[in-house]
Structures are given as C-alpha cells and as structure tokens.
ChimeraX commands (.cxc) that place a marker at each C-alpha (Angstrom):
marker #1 position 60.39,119.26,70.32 radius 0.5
marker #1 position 61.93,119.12,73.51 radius 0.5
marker #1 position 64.24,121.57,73.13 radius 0.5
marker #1 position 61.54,124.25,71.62 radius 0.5
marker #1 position 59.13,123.81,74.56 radius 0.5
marker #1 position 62.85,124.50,77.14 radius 0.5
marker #1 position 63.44,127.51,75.29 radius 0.5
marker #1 position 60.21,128.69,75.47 radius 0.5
marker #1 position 59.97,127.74,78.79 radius 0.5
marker #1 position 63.19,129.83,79.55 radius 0.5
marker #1 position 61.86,132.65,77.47 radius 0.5
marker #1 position 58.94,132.86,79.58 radius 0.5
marker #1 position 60.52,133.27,82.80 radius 0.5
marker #1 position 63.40,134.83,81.90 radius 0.5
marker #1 position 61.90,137.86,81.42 radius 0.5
marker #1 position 61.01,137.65,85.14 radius 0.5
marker #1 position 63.97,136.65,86.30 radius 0.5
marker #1 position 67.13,138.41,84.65 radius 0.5
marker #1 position 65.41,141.33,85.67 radius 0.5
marker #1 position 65.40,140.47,90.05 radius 0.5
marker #1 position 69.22,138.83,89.07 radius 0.5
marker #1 position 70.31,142.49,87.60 radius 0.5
marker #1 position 68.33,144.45,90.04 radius 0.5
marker #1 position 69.62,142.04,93.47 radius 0.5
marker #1 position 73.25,142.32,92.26 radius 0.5
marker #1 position 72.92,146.57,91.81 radius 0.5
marker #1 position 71.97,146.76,95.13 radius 0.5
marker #1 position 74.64,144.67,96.66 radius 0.5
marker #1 position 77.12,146.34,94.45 radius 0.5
marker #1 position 75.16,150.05,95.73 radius 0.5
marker #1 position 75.56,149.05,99.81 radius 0.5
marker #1 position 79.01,147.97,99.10 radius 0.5
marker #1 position 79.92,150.96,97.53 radius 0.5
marker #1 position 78.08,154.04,100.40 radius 0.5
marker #1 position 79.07,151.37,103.44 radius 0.5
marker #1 position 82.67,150.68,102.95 radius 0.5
marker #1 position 83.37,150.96,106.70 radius 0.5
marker #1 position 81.29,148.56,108.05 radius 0.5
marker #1 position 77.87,147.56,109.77 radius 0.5
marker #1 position 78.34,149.83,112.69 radius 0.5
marker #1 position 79.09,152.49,110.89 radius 0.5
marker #1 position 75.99,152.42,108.37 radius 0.5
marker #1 position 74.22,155.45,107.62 radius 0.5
marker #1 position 70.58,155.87,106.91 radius 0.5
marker #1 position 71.06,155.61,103.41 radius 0.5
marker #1 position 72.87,152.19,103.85 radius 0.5
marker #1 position 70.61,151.03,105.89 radius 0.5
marker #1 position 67.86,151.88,103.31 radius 0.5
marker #1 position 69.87,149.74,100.48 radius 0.5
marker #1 position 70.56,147.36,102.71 radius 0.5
marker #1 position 66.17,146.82,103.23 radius 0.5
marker #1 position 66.24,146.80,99.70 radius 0.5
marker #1 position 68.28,144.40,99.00 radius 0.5
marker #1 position 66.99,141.90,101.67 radius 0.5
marker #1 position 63.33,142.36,100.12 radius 0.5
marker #1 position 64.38,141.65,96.57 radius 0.5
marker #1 position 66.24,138.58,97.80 radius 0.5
marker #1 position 63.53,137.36,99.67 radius 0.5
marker #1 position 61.20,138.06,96.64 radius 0.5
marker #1 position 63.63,136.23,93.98 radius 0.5
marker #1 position 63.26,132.98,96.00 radius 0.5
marker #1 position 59.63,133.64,96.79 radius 0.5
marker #1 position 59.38,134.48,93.07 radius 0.5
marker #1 position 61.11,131.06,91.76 radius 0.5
marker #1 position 58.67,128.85,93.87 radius 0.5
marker #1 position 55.66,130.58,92.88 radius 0.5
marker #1 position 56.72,130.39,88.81 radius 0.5
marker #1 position 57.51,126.96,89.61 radius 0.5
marker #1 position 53.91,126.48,90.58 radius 0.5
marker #1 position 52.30,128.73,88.36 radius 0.5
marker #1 position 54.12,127.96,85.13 radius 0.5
marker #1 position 52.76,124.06,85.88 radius 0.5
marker #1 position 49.52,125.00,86.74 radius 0.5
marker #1 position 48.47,127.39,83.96 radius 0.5
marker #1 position 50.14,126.03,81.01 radius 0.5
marker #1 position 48.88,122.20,81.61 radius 0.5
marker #1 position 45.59,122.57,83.78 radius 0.5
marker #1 position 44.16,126.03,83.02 radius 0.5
marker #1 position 42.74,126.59,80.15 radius 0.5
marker #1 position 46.34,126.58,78.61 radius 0.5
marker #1 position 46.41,123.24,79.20 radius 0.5
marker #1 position 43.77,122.90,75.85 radius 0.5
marker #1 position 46.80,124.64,73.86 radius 0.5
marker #1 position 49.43,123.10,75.34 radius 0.5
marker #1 position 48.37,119.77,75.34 radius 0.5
marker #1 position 47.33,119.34,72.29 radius 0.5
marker #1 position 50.44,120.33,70.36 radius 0.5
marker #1 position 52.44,117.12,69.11 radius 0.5
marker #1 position 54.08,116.64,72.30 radius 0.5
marker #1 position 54.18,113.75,74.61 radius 0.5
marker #1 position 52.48,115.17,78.36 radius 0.5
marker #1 position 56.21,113.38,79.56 radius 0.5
marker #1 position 58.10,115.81,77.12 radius 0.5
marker #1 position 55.98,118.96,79.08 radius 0.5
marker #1 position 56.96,117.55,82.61 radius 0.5
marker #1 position 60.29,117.43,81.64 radius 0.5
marker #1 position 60.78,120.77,80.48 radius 0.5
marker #1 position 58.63,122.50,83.28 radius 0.5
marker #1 position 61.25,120.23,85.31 radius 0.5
marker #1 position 64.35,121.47,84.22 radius 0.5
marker #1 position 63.82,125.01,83.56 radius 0.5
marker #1 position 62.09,125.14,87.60 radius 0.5
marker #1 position 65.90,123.41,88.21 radius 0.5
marker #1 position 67.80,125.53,86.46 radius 0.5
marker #1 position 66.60,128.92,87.93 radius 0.5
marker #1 position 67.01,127.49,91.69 radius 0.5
marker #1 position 70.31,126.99,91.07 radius 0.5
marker #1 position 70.74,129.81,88.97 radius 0.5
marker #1 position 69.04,132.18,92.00 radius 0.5
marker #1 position 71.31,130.47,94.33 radius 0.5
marker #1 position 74.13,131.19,92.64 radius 0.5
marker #1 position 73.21,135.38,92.32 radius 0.5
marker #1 position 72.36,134.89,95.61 radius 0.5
marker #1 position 76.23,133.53,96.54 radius 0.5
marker #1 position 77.68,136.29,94.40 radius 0.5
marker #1 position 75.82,139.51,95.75 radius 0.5
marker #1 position 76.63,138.11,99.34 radius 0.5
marker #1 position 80.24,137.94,98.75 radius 0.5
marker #1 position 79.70,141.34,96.81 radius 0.5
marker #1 position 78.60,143.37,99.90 radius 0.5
marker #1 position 80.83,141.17,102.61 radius 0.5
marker #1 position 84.31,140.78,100.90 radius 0.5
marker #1 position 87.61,143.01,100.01 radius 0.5
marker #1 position 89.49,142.48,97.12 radius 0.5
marker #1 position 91.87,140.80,99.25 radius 0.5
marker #1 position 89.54,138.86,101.20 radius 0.5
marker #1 position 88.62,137.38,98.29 radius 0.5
marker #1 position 92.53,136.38,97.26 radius 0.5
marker #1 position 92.77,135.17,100.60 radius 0.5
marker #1 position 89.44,132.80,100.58 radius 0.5
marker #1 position 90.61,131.44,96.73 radius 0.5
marker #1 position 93.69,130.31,98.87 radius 0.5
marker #1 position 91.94,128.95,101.26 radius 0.5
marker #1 position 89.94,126.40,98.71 radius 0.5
marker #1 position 93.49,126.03,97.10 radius 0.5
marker #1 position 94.66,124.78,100.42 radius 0.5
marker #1 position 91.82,122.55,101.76 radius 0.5
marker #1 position 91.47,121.26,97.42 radius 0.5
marker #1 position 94.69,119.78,97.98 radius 0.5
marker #1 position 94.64,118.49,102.01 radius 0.5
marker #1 position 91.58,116.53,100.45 radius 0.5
marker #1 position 93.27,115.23,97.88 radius 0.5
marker #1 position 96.18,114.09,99.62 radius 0.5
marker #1 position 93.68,111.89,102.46 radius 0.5
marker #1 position 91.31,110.82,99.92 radius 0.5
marker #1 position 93.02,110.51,96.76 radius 0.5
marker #1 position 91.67,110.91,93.05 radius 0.5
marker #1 position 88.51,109.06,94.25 radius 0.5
marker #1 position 87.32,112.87,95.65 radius 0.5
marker #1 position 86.26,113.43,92.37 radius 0.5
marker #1 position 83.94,110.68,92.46 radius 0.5
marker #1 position 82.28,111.78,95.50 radius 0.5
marker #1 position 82.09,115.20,94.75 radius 0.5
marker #1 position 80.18,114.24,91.60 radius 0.5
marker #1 position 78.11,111.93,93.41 radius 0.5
marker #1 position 77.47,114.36,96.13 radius 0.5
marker #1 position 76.46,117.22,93.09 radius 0.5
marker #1 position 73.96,114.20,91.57 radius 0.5
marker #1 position 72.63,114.40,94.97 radius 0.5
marker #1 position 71.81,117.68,95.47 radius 0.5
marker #1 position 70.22,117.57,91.82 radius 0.5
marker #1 position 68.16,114.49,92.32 radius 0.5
marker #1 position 67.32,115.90,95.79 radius 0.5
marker #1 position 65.98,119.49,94.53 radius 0.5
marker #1 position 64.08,117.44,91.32 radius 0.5
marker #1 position 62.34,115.22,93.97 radius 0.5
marker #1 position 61.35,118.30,95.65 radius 0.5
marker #1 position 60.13,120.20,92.70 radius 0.5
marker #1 position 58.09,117.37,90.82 radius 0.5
marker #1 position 56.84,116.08,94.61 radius 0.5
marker #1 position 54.97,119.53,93.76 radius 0.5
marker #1 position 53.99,118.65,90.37 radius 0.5
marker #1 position 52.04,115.14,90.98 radius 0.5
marker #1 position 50.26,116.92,94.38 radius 0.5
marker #1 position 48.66,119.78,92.02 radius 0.5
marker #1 position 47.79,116.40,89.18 radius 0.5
marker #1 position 46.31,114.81,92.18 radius 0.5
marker #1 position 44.12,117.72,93.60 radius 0.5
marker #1 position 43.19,118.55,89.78 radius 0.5
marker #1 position 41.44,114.94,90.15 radius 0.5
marker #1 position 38.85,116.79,92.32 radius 0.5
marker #1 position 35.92,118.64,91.10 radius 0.5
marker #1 position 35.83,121.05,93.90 radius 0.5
marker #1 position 38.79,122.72,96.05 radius 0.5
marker #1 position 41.67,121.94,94.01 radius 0.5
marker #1 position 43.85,123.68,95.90 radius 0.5
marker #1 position 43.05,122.56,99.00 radius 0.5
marker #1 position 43.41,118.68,97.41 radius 0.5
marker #1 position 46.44,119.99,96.15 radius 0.5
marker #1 position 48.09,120.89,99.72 radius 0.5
marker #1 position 46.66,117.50,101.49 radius 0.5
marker #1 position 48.10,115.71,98.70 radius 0.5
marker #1 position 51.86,117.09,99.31 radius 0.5
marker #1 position 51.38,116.37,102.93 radius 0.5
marker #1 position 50.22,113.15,101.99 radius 0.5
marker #1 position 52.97,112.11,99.73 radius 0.5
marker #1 position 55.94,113.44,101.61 radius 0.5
marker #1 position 54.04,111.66,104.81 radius 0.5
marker #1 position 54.45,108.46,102.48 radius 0.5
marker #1 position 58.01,109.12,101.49 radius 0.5
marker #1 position 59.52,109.46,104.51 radius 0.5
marker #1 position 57.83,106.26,105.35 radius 0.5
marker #1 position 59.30,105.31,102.49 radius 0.5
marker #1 position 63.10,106.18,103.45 radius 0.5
marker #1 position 62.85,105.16,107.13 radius 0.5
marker #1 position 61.57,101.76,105.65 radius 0.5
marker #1 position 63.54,100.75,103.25 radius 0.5
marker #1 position 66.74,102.19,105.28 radius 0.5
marker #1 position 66.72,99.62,107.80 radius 0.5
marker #1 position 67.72,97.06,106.89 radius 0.5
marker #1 position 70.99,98.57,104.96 radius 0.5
marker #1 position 71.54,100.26,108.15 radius 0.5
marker #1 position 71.19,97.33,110.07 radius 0.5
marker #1 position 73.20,95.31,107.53 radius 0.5
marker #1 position 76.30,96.54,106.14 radius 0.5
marker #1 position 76.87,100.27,108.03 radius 0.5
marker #1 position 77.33,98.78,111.62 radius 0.5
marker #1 position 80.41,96.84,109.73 radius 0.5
marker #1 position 82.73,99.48,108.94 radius 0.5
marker #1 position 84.42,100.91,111.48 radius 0.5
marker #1 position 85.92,103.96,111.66 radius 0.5
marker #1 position 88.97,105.72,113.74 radius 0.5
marker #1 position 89.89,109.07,113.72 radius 0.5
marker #1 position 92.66,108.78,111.28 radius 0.5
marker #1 position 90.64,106.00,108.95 radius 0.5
marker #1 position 89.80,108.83,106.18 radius 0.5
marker #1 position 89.37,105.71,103.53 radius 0.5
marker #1 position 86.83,104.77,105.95 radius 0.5
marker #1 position 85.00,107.71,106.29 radius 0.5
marker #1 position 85.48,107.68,102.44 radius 0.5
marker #1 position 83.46,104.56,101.62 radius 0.5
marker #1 position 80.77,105.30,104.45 radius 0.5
marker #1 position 79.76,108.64,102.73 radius 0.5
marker #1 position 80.04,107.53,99.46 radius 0.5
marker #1 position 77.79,104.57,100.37 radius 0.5
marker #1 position 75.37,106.75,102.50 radius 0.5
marker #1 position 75.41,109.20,99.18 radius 0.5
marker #1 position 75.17,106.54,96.87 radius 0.5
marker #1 position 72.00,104.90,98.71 radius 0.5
marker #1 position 70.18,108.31,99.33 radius 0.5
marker #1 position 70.68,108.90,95.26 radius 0.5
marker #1 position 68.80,105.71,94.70 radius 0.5
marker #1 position 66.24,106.16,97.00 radius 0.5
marker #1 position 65.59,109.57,95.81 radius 0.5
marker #1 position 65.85,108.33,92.23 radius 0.5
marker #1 position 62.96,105.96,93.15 radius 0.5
marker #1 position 61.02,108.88,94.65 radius 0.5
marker #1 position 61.57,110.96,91.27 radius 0.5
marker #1 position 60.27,108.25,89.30 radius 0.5
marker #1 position 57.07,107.93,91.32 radius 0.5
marker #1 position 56.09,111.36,91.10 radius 0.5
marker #1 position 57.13,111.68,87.40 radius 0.5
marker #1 position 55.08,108.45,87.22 radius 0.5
marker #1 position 51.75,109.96,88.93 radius 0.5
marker #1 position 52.21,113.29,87.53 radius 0.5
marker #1 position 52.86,112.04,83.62 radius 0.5
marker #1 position 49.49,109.23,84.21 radius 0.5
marker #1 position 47.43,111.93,85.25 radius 0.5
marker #1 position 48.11,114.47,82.46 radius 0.5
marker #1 position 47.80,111.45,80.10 radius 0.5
marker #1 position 45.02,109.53,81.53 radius 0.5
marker #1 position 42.82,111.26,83.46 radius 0.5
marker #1 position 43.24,115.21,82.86 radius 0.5
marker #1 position 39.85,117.01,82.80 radius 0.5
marker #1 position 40.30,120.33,81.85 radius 0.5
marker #1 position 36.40,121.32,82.64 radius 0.5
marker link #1:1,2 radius 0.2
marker link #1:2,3 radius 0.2
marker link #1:3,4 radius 0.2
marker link #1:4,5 radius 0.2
marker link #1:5,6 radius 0.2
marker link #1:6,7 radius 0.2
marker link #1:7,8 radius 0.2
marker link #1:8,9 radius 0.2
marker link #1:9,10 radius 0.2
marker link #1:10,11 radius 0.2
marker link #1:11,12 radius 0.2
marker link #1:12,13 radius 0.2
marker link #1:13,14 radius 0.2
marker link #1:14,15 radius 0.2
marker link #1:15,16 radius 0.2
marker link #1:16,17 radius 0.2
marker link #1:17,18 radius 0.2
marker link #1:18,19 radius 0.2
marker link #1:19,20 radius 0.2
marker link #1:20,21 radius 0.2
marker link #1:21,22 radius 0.2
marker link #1:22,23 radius 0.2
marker link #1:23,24 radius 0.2
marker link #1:24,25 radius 0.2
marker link #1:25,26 radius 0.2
marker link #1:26,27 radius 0.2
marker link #1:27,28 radius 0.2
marker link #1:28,29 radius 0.2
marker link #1:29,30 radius 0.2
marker link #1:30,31 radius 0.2
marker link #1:31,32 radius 0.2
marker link #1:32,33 radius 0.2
marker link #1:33,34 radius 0.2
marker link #1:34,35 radius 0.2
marker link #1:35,36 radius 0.2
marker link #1:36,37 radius 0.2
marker link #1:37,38 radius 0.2
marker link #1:38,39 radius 0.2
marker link #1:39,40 radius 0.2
marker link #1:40,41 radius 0.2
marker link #1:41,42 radius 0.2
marker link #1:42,43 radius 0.2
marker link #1:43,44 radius 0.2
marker link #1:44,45 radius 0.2
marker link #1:45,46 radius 0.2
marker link #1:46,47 radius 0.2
marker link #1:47,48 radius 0.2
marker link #1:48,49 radius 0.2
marker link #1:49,50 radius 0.2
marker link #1:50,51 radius 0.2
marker link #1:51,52 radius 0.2
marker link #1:52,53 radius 0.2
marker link #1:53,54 radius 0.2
marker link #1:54,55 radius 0.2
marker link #1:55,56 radius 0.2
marker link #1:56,57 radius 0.2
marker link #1:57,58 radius 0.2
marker link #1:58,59 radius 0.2
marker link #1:59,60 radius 0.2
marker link #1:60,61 radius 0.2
marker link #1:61,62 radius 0.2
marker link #1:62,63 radius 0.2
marker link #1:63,64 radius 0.2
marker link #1:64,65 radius 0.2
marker link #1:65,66 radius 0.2
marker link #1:66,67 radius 0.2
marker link #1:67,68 radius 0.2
marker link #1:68,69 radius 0.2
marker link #1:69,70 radius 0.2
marker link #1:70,71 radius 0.2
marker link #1:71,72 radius 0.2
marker link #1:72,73 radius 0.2
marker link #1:73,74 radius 0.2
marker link #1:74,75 radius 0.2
marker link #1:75,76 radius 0.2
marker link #1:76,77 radius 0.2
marker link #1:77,78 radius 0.2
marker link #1:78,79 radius 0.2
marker link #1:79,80 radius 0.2
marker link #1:80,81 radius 0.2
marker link #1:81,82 radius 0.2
marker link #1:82,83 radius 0.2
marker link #1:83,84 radius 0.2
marker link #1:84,85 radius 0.2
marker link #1:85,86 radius 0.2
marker link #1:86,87 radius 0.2
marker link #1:87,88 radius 0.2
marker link #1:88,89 radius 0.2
marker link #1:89,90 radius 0.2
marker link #1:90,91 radius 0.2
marker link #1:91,92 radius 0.2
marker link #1:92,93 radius 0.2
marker link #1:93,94 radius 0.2
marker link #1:94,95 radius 0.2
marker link #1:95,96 radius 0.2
marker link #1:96,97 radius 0.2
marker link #1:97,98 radius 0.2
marker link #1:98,99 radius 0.2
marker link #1:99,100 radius 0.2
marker link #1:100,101 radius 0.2
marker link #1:101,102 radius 0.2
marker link #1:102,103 radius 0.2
marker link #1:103,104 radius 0.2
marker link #1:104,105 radius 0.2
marker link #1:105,106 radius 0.2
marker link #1:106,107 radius 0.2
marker link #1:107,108 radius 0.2
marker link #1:108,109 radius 0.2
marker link #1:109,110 radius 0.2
marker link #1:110,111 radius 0.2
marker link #1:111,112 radius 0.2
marker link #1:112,113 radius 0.2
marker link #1:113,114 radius 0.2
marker link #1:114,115 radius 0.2
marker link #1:115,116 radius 0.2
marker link #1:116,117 radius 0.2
marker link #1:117,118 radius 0.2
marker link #1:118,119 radius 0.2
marker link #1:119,120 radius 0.2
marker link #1:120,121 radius 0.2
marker link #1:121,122 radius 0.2
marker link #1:122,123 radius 0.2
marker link #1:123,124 radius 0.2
marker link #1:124,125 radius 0.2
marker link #1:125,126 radius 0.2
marker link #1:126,127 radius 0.2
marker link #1:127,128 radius 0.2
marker link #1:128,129 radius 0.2
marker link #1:129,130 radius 0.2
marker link #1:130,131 radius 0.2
marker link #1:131,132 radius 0.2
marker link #1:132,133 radius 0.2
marker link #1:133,134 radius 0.2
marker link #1:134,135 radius 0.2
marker link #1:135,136 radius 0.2
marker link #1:136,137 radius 0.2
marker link #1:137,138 radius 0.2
marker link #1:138,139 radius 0.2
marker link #1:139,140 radius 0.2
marker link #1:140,141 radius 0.2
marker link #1:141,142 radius 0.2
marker link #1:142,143 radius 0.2
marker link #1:143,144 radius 0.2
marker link #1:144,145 radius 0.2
marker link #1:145,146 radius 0.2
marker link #1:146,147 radius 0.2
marker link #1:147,148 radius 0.2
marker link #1:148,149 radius 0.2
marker link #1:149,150 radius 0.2
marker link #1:150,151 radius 0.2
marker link #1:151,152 radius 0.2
marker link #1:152,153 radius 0.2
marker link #1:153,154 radius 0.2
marker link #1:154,155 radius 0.2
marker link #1:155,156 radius 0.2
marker link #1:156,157 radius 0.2
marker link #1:157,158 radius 0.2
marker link #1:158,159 radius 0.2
marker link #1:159,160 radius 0.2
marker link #1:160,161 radius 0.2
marker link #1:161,162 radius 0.2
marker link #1:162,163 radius 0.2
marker link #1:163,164 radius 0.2
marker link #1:164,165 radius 0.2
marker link #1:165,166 radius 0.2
marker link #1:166,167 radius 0.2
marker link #1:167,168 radius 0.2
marker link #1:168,169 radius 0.2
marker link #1:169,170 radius 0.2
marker link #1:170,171 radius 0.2
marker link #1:171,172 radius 0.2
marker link #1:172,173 radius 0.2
marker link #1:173,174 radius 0.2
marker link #1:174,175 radius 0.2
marker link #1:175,176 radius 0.2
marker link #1:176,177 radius 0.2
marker link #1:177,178 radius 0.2
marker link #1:178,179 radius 0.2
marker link #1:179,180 radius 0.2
marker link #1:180,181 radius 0.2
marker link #1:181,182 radius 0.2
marker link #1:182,183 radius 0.2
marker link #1:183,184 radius 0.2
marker link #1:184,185 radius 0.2
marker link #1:185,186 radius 0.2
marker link #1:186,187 radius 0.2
marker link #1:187,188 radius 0.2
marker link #1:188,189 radius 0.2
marker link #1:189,190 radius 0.2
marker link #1:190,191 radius 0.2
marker link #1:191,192 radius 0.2
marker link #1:192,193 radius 0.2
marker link #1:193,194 radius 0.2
marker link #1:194,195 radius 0.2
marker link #1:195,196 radius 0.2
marker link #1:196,197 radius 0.2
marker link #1:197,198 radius 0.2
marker link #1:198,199 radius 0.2
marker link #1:199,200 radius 0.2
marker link #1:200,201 radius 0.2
marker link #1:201,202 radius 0.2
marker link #1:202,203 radius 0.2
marker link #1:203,204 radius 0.2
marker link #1:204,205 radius 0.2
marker link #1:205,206 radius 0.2
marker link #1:206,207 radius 0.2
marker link #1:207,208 radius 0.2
marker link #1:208,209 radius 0.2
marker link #1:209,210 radius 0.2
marker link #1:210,211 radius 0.2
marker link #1:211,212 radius 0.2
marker link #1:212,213 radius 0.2
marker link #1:213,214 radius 0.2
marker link #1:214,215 radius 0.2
marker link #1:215,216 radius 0.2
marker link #1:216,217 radius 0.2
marker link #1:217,218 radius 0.2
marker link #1:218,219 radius 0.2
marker link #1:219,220 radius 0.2
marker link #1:220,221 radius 0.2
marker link #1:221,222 radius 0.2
marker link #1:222,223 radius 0.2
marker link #1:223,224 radius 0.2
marker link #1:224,225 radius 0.2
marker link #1:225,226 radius 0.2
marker link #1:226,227 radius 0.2
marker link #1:227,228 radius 0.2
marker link #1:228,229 radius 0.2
marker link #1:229,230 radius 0.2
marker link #1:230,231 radius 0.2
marker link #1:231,232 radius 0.2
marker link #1:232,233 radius 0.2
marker link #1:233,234 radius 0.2
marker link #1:234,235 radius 0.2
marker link #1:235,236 radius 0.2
marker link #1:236,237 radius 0.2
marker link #1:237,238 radius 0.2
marker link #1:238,239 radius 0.2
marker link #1:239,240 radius 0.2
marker link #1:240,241 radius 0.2
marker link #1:241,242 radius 0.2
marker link #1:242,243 radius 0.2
marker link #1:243,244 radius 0.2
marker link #1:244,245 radius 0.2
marker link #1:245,246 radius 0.2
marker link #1:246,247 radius 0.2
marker link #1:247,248 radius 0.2
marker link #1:248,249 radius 0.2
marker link #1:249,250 radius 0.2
marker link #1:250,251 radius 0.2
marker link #1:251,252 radius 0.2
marker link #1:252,253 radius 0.2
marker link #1:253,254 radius 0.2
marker link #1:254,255 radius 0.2
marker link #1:255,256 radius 0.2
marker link #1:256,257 radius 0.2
marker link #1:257,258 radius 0.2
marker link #1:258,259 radius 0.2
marker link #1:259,260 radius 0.2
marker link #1:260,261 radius 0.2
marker link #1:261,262 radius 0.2
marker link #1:262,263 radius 0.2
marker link #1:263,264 radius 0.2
marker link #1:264,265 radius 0.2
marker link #1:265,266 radius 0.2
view
C-alpha cells in the first residue's frame, strides 16, 4: 500500500512540477542562446529572459515548500483527511509517503536548478575543462584519504538526507500540534515550529558537550595529518547523523501519535 499512496503522491505533484522543471530549463537554454557574449553585453531581450528565469526559479522553490505544506495539510487534516484516513492504511504509512515524495522533489528541484545554472554560465569547453577538474581533485582525494573517501562521502550524503527529512517532518508534527487547537491553527502551527526547533537546538548544544568535551579535544591535528582530519569529520558527521536521526524520530513520533490518537477532523 505504500507504494500506491508514493505514486499517487508523485502523480499529484508531478503535474505541478515537471511543468516549472521544463519551463526553468527553456529559459536557461533561451538566455544562453540570444546572450552568447556575455552579461555586459545583454540586450533588452536578454535581460527580459533573464527576469524570467529568476522568477520561475524563485517560484519552483517557493512552489516545493508550499506543496510540501499543502499536500500534508489537505490530504490528512482537511476534510481529505476523512478519505484519506480511513483507507486501510496505517497514519505511519501516510507520513512516510508525504515524507519522501516532499524529499524527492527538493532534491529533484535542486538538481534542475544545478543544471539550468551551468546551462546559461558554461561553454562546451568549460564544461570539459570543469569534468577535469573533478577528475583531478577525485583522485588528489583519493590518494590522502584512501578508499575510506567512499565511506565519508556516503556518510556525508546520509547527512544531508537525514538533515533535509528533519527539516521537512519538523514541519509536519508543528501543523499536528497546532491542529490540537480549536481556534487559530495556523498561528499554533507557527509557535509550535519555533517551539520545537527552540527545543532542538537545546537539544544539540546539550547533548554535544560532553562528546566535545570528551573525545574531540584528543585528536590532534597538523597540517599534513589528513588521516586526522579524516577521523574528526567522519566522527563530527557520524555524531550529527545520530543526533539528527533522534530528531527525525521525535517528530515522526509526535506527528504519527497525533494523526493516530488525537486527530479531530471537526
């Protein structure tokens, strides 16, 4: 069931989206095509796709945060939620796919976003030159760090994932908590995100400490100690993935009590 309620999910907004993708990448493609010769040579009708373009960029990443909000909000505590939640599904199952779809289309914005950038700014043979570039600094890292810079590159992409998923359902268990109210929901809403990320960062400068305190002062690093550098970031990535993991949990926890305990939908 999980899988029907993430393509529906992607169904849904992918008729929003694909459209702003296709419609951000024309216009970089357009103002790289009628300004060839550079900024300070623009003419009015460069400048004009130029506008353009900026405004639909602006509005794609305006538009993901307001579907992530939206899509939560009307199909599980609008009157949707009646539908939605009575279907054979767990209210977990619903978090999770509201979750991962929200997920998906940051990265997938940021990633349009990267590509209609390098669009407008790059030559054919800039681009050569910038793949060689990677090549080289790929394999300078690999020779100082060894194999092991796969591991922290993947622990540094968990990161990043676990980071943007405790921002997004952060989000999700404010709106469950001001839905508690009877009155000004939205307003409950916003003092309960200020709330809880008062209360995680509480949380982080609490609990980080006494690690800090503990083990970090211990290693000691010179300017040519790159296996030292090594193990501090993987530790300080490591440790931030845990303590974000905890964070996740707590909001999944609120959010997925809420919608199973104490939802009222009048």
């Amino acid at each position: 069931m999980l899988s029907k309620l993430l393509k529906y999910e992607i169904k849904a907004t992918g008729r929003i989206f694909l459209p702003l993708f296709l419609a951000l990448l024309i216009f970089a493609l357009i103002t790289r095509l009628i300004s060839p010769l550079g900024p300070e040579e623009w003419n009015t009708t460069a400048i004009i796709s130029m506008i353009i373009y900026i405004i639909i960029m602006v509005g794609m990443f305006v538009t993901t945060l307001i579907m992530m909000i939206q899509r939560f909000y009307k199909n599980l505590l609008s009157d949707e939620g009646y539908l939605m939640l009575t279907l054979p599904v767990k209210p977990w199952k619903h978090i999770v796919s509201k979750l991962l779809v929200s997920m998906f289309w940051v990265v997938t914005s940021g990633i349009v976003a990267i590509t209609s950038i390098l669009i407008i700014t790059l030559e054919i043979g800039e681009i050569t030159k910038l793949a060689m570039q990677f090549r080289i600094i790929y394999h300078q890292a690999l020779a100082d760090l060894g194999p092991s810079i796969y591991l922290l590159a993947f622990e540094i992409i968990i990161g990043i994932l676990i980071g943007l998923a405790s921002c997004i359902l952060i989000v999700y268990a404010s709106i469950a908590i001001g839905h508690l109210f009877s009155q000004h929901k939205m307003l409950a809403s916003f003092g309960a995100f200020i709330g809880l990320t008062t209360l995680s960062q509480i949380f982080f400068m609490l609990i980080s400490i006494v690690p800090g305190n503990f083990y970090f002062p211990n290693i000691h690093i010179t300017s040519h100690d790159f296996i030292g550098m090594q193990t501090l970031i993987q530790l300080a990535v490591a440790y931030g993935i845990i303590l974000t993991g905890l964070l996740c949990a707590a909001y999944f926890a609120v959010t997925n009590f809420i919608l199973s305990k104490r939802l009222n939908l009048e």
